[in-house]
PDB file of N, CA, C, O and CB in Angstrom:
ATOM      1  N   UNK A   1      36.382  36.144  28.264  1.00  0.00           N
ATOM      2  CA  UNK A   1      36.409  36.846  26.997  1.00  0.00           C
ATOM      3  C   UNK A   1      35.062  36.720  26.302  1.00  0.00           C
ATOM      4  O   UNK A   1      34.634  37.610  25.568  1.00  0.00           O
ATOM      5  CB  UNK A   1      37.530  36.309  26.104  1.00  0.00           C
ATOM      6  N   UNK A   2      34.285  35.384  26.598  1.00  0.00           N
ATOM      7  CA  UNK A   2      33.484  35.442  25.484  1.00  0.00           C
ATOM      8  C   UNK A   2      32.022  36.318  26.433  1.00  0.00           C
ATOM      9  O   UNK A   2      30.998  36.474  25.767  1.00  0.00           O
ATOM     10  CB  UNK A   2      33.218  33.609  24.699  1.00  0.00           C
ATOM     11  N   UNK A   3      32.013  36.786  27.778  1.00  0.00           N
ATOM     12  CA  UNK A   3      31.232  37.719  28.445  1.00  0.00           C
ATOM     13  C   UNK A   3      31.377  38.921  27.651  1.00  0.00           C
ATOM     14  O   UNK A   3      30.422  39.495  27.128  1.00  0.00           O
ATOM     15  CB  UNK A   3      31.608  37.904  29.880  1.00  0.00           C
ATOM     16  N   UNK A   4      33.137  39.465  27.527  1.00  0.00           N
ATOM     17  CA  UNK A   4      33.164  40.729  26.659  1.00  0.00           C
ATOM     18  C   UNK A   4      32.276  40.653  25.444  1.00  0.00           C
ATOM     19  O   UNK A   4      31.267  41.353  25.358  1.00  0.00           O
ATOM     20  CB  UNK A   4      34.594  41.019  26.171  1.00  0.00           C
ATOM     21  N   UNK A   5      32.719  39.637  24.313  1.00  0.00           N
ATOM     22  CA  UNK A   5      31.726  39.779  23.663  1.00  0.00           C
ATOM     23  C   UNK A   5      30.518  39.828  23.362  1.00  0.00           C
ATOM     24  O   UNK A   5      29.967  40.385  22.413  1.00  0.00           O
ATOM     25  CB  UNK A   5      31.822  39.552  23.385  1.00  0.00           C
ATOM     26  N   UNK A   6      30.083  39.188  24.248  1.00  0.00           N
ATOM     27  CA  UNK A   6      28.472  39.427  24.400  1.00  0.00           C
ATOM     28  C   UNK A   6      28.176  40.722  24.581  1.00  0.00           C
ATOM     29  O   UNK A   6      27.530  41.369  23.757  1.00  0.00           O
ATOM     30  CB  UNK A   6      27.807  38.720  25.563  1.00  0.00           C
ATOM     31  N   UNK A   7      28.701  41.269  25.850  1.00  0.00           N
ATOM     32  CA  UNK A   7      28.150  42.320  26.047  1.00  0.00           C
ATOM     33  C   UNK A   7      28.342  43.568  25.044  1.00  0.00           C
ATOM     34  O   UNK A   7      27.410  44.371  25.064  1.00  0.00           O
ATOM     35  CB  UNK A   7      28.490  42.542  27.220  1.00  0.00           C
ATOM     36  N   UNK A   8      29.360  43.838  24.212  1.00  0.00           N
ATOM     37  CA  UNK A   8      29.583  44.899  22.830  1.00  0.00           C
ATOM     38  C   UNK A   8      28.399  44.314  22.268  1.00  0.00           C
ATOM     39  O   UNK A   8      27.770  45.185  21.667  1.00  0.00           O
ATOM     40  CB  UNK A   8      31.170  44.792  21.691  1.00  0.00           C
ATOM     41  N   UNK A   9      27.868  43.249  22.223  1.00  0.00           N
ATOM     42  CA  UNK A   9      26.534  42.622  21.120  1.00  0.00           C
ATOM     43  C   UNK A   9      24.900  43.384  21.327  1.00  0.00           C
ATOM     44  O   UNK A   9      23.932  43.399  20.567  1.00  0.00           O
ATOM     45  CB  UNK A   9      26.246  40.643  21.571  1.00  0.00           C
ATOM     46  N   UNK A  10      25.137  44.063  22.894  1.00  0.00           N
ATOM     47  CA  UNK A  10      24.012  44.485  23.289  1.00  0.00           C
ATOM     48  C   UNK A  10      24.156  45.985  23.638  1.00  0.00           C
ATOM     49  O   UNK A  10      25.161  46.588  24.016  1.00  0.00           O
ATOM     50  CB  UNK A  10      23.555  43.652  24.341  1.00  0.00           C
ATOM     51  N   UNK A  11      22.376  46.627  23.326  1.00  0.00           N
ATOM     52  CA  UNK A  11      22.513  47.754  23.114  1.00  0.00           C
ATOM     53  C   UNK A  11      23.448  48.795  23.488  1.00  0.00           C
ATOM     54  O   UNK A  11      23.985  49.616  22.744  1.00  0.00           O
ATOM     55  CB  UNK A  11      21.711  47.977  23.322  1.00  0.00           C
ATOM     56  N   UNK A  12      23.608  48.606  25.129  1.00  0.00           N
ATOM     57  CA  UNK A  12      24.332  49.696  26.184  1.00  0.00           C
ATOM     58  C   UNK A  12      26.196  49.220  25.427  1.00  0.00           C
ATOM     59  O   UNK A  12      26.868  50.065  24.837  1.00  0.00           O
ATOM     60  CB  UNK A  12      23.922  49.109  28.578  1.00  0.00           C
ATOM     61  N   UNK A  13      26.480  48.365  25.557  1.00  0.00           N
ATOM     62  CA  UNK A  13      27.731  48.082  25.037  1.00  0.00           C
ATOM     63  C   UNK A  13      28.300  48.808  23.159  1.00  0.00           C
ATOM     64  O   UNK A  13      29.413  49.211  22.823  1.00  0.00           O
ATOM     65  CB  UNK A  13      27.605  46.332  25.134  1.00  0.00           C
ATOM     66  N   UNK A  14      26.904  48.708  22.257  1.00  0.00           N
ATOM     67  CA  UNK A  14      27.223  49.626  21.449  1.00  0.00           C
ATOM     68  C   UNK A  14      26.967  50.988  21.777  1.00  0.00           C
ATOM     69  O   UNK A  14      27.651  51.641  20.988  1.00  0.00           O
ATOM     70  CB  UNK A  14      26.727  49.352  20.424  1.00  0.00           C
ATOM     71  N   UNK A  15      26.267  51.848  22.614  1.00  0.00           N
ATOM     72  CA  UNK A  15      26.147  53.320  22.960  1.00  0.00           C
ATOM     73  C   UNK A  15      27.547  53.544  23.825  1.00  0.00           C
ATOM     74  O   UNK A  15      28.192  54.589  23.737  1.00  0.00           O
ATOM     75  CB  UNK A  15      24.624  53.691  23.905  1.00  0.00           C
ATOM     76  N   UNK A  16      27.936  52.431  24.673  1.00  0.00           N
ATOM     77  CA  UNK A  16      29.324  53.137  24.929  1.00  0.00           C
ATOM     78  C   UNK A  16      30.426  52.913  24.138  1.00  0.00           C
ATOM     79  O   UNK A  16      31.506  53.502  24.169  1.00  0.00           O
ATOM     80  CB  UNK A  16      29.808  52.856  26.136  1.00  0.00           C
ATOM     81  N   UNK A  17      30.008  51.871  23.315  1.00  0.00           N
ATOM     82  CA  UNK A  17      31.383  51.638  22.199  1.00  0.00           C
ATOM     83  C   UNK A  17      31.483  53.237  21.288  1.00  0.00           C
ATOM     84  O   UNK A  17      32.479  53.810  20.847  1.00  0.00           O
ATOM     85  CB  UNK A  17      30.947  49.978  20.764  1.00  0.00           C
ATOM     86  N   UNK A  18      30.030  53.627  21.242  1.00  0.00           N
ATOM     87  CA  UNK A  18      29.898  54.940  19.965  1.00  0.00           C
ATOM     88  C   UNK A  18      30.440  56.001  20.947  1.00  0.00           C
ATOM     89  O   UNK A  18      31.185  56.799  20.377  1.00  0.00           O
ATOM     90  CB  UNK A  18      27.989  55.440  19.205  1.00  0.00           C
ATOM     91  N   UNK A  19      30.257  56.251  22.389  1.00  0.00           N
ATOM     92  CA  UNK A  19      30.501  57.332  22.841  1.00  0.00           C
ATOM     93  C   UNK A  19      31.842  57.257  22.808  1.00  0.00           C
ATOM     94  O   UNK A  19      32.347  58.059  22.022  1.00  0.00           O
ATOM     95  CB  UNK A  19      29.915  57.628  23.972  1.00  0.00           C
ATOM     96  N   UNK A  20      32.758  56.413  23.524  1.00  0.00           N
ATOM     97  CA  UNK A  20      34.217  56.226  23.323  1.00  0.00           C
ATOM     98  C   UNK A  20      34.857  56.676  22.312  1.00  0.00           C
ATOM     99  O   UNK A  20      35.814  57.447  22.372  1.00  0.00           O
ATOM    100  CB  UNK A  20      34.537  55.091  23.304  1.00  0.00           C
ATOM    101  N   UNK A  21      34.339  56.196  21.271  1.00  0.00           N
ATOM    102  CA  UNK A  21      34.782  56.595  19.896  1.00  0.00           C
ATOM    103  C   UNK A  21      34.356  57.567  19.388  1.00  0.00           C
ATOM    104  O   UNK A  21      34.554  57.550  18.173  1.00  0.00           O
ATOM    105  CB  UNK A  21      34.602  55.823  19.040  1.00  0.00           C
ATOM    106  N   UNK A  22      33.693  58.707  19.847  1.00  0.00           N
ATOM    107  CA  UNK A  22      32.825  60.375  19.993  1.00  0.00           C
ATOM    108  C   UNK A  22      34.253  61.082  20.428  1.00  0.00           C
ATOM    109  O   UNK A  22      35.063  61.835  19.887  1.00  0.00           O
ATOM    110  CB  UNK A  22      31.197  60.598  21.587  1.00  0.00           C
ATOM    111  N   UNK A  23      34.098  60.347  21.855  1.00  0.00           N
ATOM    112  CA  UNK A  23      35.205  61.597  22.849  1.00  0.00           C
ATOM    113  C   UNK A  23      36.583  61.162  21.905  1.00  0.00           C
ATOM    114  O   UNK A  23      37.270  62.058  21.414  1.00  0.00           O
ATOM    115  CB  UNK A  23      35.524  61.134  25.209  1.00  0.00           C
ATOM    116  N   UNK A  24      36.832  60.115  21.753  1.00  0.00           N
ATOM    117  CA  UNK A  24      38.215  60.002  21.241  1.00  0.00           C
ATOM    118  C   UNK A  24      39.108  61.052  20.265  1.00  0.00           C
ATOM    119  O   UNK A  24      40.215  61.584  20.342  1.00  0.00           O
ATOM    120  CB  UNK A  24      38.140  58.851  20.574  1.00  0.00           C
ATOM    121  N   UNK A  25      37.664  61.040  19.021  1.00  0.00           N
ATOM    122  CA  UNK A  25      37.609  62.107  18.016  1.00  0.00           C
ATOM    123  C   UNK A  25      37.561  63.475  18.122  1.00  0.00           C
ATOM    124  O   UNK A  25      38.163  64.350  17.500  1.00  0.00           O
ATOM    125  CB  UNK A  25      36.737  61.941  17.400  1.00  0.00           C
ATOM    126  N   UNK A  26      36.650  63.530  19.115  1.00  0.00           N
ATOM    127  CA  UNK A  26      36.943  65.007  20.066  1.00  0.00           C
ATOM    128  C   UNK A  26      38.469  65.368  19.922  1.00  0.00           C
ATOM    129  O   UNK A  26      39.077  66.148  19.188  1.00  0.00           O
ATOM    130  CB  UNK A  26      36.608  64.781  21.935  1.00  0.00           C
ATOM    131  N   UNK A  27      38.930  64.292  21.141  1.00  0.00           N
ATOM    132  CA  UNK A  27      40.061  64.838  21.946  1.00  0.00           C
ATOM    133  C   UNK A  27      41.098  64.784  20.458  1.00  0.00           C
ATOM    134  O   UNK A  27      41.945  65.669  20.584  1.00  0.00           O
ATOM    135  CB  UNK A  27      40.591  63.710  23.573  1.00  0.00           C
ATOM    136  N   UNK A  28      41.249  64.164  19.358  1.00  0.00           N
ATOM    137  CA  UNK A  28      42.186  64.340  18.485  1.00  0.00           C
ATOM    138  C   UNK A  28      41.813  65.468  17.590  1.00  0.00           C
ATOM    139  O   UNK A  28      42.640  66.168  17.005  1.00  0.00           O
ATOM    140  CB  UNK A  28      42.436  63.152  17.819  1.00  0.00           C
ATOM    141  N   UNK A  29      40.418  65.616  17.509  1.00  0.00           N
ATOM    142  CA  UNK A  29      40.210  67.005  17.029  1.00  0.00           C
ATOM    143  C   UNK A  29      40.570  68.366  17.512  1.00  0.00           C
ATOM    144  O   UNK A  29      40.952  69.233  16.725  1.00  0.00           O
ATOM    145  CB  UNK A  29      39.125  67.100  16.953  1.00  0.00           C
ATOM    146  N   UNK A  30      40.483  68.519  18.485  1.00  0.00           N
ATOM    147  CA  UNK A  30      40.441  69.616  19.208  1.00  0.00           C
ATOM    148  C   UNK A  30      41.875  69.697  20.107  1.00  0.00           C
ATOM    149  O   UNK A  30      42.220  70.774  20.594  1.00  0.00           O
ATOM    150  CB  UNK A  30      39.100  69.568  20.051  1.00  0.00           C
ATOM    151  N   UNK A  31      42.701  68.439  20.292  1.00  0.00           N
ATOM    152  CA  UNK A  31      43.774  68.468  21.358  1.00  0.00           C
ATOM    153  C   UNK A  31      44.910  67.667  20.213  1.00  0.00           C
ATOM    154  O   UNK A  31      45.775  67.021  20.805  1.00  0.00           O
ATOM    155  CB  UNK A  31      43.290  67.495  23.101  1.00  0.00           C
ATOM    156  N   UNK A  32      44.985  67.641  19.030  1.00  0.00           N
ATOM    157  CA  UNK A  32      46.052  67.540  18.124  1.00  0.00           C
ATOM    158  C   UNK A  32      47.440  67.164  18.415  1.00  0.00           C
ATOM    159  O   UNK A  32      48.022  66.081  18.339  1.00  0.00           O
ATOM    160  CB  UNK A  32      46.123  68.600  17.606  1.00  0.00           C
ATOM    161  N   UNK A  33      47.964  68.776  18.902  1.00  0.00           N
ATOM    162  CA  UNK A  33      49.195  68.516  19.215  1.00  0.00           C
ATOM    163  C   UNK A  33      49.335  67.600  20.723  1.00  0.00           C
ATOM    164  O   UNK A  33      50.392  67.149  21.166  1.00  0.00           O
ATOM    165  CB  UNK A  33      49.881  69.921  19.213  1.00  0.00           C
ATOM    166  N   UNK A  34      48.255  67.498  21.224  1.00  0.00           N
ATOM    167  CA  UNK A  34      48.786  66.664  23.033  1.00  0.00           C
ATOM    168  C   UNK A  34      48.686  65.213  22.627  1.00  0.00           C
ATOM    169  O   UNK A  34      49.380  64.383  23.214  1.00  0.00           O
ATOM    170  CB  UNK A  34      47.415  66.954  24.778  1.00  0.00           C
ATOM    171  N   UNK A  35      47.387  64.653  21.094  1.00  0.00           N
ATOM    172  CA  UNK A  35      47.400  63.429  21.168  1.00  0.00           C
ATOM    173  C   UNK A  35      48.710  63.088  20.528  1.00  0.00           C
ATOM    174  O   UNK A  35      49.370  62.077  20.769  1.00  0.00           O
ATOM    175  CB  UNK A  35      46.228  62.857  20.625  1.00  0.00           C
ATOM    176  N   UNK A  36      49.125  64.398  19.374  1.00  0.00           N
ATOM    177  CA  UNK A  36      50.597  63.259  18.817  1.00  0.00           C
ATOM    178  C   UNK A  36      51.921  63.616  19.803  1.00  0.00           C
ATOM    179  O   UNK A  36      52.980  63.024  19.596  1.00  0.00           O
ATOM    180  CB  UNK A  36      51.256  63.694  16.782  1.00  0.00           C
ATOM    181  N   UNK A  37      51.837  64.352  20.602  1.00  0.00           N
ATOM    182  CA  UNK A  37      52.971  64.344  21.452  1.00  0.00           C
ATOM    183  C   UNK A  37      52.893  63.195  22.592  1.00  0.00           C
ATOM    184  O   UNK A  37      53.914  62.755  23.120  1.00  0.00           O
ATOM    185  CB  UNK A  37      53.092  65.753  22.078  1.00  0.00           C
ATOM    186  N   UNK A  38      51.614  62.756  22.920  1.00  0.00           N
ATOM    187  CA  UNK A  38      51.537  61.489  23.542  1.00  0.00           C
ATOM    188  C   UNK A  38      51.922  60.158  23.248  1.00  0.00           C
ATOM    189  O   UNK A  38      52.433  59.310  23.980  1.00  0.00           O
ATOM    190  CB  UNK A  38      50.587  61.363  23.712  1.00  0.00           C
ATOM    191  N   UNK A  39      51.457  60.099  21.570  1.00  0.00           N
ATOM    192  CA  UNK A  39      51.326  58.951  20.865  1.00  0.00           C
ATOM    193  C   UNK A  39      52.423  57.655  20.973  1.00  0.00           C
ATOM    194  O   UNK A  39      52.196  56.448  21.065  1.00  0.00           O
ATOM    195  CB  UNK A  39      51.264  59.443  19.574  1.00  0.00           C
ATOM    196  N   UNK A  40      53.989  58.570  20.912  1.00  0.00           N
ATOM    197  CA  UNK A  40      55.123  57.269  21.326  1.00  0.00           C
ATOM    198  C   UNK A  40      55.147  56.881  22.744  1.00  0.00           C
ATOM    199  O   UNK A  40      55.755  55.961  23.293  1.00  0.00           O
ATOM    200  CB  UNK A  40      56.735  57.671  21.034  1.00  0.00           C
ATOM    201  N   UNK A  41      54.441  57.681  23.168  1.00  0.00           N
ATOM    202  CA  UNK A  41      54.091  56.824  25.238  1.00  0.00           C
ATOM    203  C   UNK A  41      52.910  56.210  24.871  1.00  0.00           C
ATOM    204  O   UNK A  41      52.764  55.197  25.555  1.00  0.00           O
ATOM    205  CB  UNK A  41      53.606  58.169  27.077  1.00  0.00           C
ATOM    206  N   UNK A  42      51.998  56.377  24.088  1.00  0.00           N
ATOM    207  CA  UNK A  42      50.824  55.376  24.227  1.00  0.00           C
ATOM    208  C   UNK A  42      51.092  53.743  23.465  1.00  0.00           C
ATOM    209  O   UNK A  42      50.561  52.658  23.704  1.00  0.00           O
ATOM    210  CB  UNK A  42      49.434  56.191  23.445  1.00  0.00           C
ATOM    211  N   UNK A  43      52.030  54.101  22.583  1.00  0.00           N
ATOM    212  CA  UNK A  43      52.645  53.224  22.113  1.00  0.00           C
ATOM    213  C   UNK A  43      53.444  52.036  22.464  1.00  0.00           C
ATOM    214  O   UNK A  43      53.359  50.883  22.042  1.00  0.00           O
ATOM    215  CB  UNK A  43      53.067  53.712  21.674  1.00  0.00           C
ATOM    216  N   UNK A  44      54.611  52.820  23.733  1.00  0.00           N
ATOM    217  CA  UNK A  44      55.093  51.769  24.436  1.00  0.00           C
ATOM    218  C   UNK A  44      54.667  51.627  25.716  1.00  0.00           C
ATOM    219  O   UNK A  44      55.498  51.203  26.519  1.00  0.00           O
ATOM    220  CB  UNK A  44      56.324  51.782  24.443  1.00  0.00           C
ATOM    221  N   UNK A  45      53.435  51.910  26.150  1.00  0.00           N
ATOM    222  CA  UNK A  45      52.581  51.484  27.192  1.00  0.00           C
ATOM    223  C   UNK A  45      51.889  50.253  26.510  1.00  0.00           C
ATOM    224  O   UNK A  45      51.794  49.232  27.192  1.00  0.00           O
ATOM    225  CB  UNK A  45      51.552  52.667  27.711  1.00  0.00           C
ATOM    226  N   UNK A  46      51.336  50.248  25.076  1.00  0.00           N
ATOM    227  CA  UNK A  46      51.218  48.880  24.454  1.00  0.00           C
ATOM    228  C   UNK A  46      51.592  48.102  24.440  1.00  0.00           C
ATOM    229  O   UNK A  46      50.852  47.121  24.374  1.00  0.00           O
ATOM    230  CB  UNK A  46      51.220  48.659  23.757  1.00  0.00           C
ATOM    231  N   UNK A  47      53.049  47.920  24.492  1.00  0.00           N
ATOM    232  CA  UNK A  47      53.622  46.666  24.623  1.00  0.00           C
ATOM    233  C   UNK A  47      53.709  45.654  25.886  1.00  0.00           C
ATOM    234  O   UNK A  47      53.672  44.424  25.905  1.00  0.00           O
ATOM    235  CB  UNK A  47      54.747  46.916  24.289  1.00  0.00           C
ATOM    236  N   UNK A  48      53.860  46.759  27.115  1.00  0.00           N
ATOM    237  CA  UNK A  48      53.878  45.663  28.311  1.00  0.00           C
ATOM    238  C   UNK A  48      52.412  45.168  28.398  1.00  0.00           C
ATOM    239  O   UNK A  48      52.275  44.003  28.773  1.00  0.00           O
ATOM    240  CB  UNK A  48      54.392  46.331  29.884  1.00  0.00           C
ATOM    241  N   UNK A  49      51.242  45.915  28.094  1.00  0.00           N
ATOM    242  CA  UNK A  49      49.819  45.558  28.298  1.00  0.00           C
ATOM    243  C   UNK A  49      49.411  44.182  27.496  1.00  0.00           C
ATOM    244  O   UNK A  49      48.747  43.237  27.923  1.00  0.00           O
ATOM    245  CB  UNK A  49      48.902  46.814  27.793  1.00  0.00           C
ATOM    246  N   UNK A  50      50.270  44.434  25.646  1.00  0.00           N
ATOM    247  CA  UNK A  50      49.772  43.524  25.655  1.00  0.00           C
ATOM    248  C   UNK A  50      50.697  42.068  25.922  1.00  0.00           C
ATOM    249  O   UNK A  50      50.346  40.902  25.739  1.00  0.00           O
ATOM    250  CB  UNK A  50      49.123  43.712  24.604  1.00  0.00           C
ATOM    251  N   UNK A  51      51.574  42.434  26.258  1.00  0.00           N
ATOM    252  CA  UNK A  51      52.178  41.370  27.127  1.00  0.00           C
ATOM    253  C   UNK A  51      51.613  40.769  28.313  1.00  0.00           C
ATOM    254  O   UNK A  51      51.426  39.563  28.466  1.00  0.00           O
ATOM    255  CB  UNK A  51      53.257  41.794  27.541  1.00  0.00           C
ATOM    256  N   UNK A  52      51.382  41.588  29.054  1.00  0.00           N
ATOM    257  CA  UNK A  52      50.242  41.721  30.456  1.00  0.00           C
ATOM    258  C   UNK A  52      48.956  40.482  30.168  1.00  0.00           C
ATOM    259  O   UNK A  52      48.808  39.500  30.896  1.00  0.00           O
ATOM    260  CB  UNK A  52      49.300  43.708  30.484  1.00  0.00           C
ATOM    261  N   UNK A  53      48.194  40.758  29.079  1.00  0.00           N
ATOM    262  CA  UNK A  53      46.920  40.595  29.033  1.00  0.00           C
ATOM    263  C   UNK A  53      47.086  39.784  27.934  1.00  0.00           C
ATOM    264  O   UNK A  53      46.110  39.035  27.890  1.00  0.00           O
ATOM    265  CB  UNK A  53      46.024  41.761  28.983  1.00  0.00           C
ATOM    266  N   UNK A  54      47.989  39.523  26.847  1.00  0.00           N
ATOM    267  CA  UNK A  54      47.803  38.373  25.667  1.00  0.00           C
ATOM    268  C   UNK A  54      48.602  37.071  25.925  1.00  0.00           C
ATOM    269  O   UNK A  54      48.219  36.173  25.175  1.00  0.00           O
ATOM    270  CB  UNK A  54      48.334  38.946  24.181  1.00  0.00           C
ATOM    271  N   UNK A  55      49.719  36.659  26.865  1.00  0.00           N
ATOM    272  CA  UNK A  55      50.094  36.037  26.785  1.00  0.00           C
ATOM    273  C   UNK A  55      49.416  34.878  28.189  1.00  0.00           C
ATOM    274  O   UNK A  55      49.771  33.814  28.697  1.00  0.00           O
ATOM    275  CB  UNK A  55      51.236  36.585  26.478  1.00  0.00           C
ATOM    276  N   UNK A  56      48.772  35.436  28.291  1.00  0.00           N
ATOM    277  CA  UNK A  56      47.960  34.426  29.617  1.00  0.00           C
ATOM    278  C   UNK A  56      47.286  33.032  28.980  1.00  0.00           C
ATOM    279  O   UNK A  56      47.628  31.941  29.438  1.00  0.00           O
ATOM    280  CB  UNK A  56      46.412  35.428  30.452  1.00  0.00           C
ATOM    281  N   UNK A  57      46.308  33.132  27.897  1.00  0.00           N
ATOM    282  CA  UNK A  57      46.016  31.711  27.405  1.00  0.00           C
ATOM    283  C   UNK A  57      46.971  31.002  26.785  1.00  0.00           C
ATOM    284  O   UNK A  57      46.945  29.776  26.676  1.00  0.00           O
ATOM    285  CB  UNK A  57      45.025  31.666  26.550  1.00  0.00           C
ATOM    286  N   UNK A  58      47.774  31.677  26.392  1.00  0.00           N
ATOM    287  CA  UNK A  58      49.086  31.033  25.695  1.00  0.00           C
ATOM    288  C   UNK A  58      49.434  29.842  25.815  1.00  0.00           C
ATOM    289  O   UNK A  58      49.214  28.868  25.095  1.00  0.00           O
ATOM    290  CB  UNK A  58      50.171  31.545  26.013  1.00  0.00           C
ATOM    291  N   UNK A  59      50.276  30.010  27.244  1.00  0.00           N
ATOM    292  CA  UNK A  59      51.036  29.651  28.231  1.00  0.00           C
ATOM    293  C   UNK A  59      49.911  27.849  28.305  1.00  0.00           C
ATOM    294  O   UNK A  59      50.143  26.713  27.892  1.00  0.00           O
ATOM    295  CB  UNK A  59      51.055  31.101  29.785  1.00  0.00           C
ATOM    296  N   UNK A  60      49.352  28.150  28.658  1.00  0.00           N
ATOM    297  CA  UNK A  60      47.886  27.303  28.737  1.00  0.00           C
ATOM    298  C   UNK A  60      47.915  26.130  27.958  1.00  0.00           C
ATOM    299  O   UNK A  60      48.099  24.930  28.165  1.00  0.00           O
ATOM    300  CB  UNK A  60      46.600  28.120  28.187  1.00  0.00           C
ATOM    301  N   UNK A  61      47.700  26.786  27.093  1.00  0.00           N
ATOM    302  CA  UNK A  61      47.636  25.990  25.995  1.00  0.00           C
ATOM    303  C   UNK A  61      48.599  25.333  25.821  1.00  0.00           C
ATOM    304  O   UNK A  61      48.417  24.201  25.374  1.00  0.00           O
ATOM    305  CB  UNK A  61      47.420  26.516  24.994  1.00  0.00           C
ATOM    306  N   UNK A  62      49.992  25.787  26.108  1.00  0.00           N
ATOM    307  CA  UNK A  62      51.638  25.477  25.482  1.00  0.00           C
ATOM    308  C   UNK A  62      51.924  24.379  26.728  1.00  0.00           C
ATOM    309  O   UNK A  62      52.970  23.739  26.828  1.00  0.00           O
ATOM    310  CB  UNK A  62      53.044  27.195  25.454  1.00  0.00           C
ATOM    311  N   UNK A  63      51.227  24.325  27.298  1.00  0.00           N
ATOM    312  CA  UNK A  63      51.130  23.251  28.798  1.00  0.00           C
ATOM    313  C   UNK A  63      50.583  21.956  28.419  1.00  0.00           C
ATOM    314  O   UNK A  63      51.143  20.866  28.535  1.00  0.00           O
ATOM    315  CB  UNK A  63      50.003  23.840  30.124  1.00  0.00           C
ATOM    316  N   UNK A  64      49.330  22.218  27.915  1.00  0.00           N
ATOM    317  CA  UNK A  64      48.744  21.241  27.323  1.00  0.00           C
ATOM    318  C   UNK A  64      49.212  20.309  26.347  1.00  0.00           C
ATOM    319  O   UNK A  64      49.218  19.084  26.227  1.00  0.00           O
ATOM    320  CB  UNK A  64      47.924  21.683  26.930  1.00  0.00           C
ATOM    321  N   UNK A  65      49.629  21.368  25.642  1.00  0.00           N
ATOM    322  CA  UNK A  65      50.229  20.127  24.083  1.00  0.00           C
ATOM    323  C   UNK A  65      51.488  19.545  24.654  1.00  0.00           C
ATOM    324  O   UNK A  65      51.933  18.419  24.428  1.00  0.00           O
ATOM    325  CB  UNK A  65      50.830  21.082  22.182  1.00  0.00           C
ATOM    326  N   UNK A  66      51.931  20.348  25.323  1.00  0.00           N
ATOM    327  CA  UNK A  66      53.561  19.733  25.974  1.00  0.00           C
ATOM    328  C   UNK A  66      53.359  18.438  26.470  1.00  0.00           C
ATOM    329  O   UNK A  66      54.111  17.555  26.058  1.00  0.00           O
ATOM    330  CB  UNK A  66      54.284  20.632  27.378  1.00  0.00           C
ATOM    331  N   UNK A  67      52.109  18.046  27.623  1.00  0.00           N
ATOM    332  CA  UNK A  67      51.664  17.282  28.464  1.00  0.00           C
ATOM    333  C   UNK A  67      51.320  16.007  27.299  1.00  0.00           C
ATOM    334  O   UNK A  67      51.863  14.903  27.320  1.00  0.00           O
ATOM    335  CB  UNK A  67      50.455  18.008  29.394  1.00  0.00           C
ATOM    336  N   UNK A  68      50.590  16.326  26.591  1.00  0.00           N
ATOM    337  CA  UNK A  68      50.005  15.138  25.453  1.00  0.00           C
ATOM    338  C   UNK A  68      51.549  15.005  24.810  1.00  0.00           C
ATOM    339  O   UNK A  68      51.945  13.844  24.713  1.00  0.00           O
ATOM    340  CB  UNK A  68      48.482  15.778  24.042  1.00  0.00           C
ATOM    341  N   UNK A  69      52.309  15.876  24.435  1.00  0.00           N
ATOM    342  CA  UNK A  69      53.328  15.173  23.722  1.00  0.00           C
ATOM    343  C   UNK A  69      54.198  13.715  24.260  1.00  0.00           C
ATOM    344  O   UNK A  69      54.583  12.712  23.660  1.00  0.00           O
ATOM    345  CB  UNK A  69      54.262  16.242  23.535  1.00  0.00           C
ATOM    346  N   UNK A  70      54.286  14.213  25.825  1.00  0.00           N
ATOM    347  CA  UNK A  70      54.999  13.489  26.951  1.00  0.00           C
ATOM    348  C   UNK A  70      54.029  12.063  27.444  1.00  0.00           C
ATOM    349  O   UNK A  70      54.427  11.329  28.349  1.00  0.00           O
ATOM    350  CB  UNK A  70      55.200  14.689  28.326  1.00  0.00           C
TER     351      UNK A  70
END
């Protein structure tokens, strides 16, 4: 994680952070009705992802303190 951040810190990482956020605006400008007819699938595609991808240090951690408690 802390690679991700670095790299948004440097130039190429903000020119694609700005382009991302270009096309995005595009596509809600110009494609309206497809982004809000998408929106409750993009929504609950959120949840398993961030299930997927947030609960990994968790766990970790919840190991650790368990271990020192014992």
């Amino acid at each position: 994680m802390h690679t991700t951040l670095s790299f948004l810190h440097t130039k190429l990482g903000l020119v694609i952070c700005l382009l991302l956020a270009a096309l995005g605006g595009y596509l809600l400008w110009t494609h309206t009705g497809h982004t809000l007819a998408a929106l409750p699938y993009l929504l609950l595609l959120a949840c398993p992802m961030m299930h997927f991808f947030g609960h990994g240090h968790r766990h970790e951690h919840r190991r650790e303190a368990d271990q020192r408690n014992l």
